[in-house]
N, C-alpha and C positions, 0 to 999 in steps of 0.2 A: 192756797189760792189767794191771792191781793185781786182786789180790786183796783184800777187807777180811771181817775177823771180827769182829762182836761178842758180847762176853760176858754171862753174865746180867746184872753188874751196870751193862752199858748199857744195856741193855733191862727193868733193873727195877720202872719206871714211866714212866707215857704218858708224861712232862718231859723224860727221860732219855731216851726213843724221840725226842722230838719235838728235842732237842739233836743226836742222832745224824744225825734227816733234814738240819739245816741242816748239819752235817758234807757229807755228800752232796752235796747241793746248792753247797759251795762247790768241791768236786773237778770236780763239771760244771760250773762254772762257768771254772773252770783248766785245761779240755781235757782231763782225766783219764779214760781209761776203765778202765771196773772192775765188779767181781761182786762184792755182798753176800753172806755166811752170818751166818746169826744162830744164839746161842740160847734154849735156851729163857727164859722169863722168869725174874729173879731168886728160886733156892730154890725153882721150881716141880719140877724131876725130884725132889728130895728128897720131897717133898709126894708125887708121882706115887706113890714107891716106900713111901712111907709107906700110901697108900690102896689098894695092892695088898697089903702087908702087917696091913692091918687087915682085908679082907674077906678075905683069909685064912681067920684066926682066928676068924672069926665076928662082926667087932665090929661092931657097929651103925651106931659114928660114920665111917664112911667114908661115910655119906651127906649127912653135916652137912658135911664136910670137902668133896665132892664139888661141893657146891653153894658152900662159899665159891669155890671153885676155878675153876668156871665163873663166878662173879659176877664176877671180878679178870677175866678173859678180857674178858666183853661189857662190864666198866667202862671196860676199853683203847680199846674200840671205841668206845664212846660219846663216850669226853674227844677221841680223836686225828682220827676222822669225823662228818659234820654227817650227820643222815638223810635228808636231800634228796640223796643223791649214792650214784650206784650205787656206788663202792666201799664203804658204809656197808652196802649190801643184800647184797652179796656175802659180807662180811666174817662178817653175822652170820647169814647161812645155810650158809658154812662151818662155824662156830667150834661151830652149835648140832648140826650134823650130826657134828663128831667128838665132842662129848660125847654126843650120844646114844652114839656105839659106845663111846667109853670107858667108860661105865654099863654097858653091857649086857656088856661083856669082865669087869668088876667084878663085875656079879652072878654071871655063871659063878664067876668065882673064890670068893667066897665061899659057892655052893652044895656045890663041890668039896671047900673047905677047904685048896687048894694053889694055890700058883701055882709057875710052871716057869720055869725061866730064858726059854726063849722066851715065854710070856707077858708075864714082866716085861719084858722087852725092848719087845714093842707096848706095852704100859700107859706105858712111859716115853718112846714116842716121840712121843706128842701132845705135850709141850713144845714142842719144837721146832716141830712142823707147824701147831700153832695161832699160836707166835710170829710165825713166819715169815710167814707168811700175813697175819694184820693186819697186822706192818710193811710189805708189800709194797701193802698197798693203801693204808696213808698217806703211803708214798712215791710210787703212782701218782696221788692226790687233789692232794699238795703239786707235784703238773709232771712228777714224773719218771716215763719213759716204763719200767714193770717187767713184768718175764715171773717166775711163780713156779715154782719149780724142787723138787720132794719130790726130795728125794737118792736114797731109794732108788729110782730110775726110772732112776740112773748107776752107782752106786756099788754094784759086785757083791762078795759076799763069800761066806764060806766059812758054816757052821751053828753056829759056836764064838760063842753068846748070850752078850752082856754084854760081850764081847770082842773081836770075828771079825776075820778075818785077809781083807784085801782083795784080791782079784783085779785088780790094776794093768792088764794087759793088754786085759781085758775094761770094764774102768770108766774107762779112759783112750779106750777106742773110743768109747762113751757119751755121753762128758762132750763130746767134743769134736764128736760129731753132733748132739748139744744144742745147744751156742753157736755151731756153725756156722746151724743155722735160724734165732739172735734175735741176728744183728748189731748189731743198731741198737735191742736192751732192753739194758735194766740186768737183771739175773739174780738172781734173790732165792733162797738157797738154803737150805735145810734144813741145819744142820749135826749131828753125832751118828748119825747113822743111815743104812744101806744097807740090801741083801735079798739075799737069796741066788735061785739061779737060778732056785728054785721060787715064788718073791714072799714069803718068809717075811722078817718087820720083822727087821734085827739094829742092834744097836749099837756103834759102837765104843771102846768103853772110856770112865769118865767123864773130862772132858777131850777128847771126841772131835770138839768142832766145832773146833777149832785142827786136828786132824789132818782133817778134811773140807774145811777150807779150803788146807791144803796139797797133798791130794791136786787138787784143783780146780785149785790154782795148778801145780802138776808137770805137768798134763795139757795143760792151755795155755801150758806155756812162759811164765808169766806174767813181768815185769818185776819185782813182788816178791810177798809175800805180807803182809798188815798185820794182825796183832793188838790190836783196840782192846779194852785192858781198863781198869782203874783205878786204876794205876801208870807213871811215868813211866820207863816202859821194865826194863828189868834192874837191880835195883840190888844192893849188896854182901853187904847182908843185909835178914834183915824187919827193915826199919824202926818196926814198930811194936817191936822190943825192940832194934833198935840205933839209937840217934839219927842218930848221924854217918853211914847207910849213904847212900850218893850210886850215882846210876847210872851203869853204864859204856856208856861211849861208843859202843863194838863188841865182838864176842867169835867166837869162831871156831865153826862150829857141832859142832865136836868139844868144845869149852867148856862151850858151851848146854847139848849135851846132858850131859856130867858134872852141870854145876849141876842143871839138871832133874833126874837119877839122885838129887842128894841131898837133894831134897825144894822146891827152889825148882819155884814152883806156876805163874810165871810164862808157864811153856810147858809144855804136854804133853809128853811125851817121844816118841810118836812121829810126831807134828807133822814132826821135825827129819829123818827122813831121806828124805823124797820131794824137800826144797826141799833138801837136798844132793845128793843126785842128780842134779838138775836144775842145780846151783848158782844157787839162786834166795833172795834175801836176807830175813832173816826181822826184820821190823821190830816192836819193841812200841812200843804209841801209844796215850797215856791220851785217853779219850773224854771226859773233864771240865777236860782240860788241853791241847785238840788243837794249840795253838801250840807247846807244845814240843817242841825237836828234841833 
């Protein structure tokens, strides 16, 4: 079993969604089996945190903003599903069902004039749960056979919003009475977010679907864990200010995680110690460049 993650800027538009499925599809094509986590779409948490910080404050425009927001949402829907095909019916009575609550968790917020760490927390988990969600249904329209997976239904944590601290014991029991019921699916996962015992949405930390997919891969003993972002792997430095930087080859994940500490964005930092733990290999793999090794 592989684990694969991808990042906003593969999921940034249907093209790049629809790049990704044929990814997929060539891994089952090669025997491969494997669980997706996505996240949210490209700069939507931004957006999200932006729109909780505007009704905040009383602003208006979180409602012009709201509605670009959902428009980019049912646009996805529209370009990647044909509407004669019930994952097209499903997709858009999910997607119109969490913006309804997203509105209505906004309008509180800005009758209140506050929003609370746990709040922002749910206001920024619909990235994720909307992405995931349609990509899973144009991955089950394109053949492949998907089960959707909300994270936090595995992944238990503590009440430390914005941040929490994972129950491993309990979300390792989870995960794995999860994928023992969908053998025989591909596993479409929510990355970014858990709940704590009581069902309250938490997050974990920005950077958190790398560490959802690691904890996913820890629990299953998976063979590796793969990082598909928009770099060809680890390189020496950011190359957009150093020309010469080239990637390395391998690195030790004592390595990783120093480089991570000092600002390489590459990896999450704590991504790195559930697949040490485990010693399970942590692969980065550009999704615009997927030949290279």
């Amino acid at each position: 079993m592989l684990v694969l993650k991808f990042g906003g800027t593969s999921v940034g538009t249907p093209a790049t969604i629809q790049s990704l499925i044929r990814i997929l599809h060539d891994y089952r094509t090669q025997g491969k089996s494997f669980t997706v986590v996505f996240s949210a779409f490209s700069k939507v948490t931004d957006t999200l945190i932006e729109l909780a910080r505007q009704a905040e404050q009383g602003d208006a425009g979180w409602h012009h903003a709201f509605e670009r927001l959902q428009t980019r949402h049912l646009e996805a829907i529209e370009t990647l599903l044909k509407p004669d095909m019930p994952e097209y019916t499903a997709a858009r009575h999910h997607i119109s069902e969490n913006f309804e609550s997203l509105r209505n968790i906004l309008h509180g917020i800005s009758l209140l004039h506050e929003v609370s760490a746990r709040s922002l927390d749910f206001v920024v988990s619909f990235g994720e749960r909307n992405a995931a969600f349609i990509i899973a249904q144009a991955m089950s329209a394109s053949g492949l056979a998907t089960v959707f997976l909300d994270a936090r239904t595995v992944i238990r944590t503590d009440a430390h919003f914005g941040s929490a601290k994972v129950d491993f014991e309990e979300s390792n029991r989870r995960i794995q009475g999860f994928y023992k019921e969908h053998q025989n699916e591909i596993v479409v996962a929510t990355g970014f977010i858990g709940s704590t015992a009581e069902g309250l949405t938490t997050t974990l930390g920005r950077g958190g679907s790398d560490y959802t997919a690691a904890i996913i891969g820890a629990a299953l003993q998976a063979e590796a864990v793969e990082i598909w972002t928009d770099v060809d792997g680890v390189l020496t430095a950011d190359p957009r200010k150093v020309k010469q930087a080239f990637t390395l080859p391998s690195m030790t994940y004592r390595e990783a995680m120093e480089m991570s500490h000092f600002g390489a964005k590459v990896i999450y930092p704590p991504t790195i110690q559930p697949a040490y733990a485990k010693n399970i290999p942590l692969v980065i793999k550009n999704t615009f460049n997927p030949a290279f090794q």
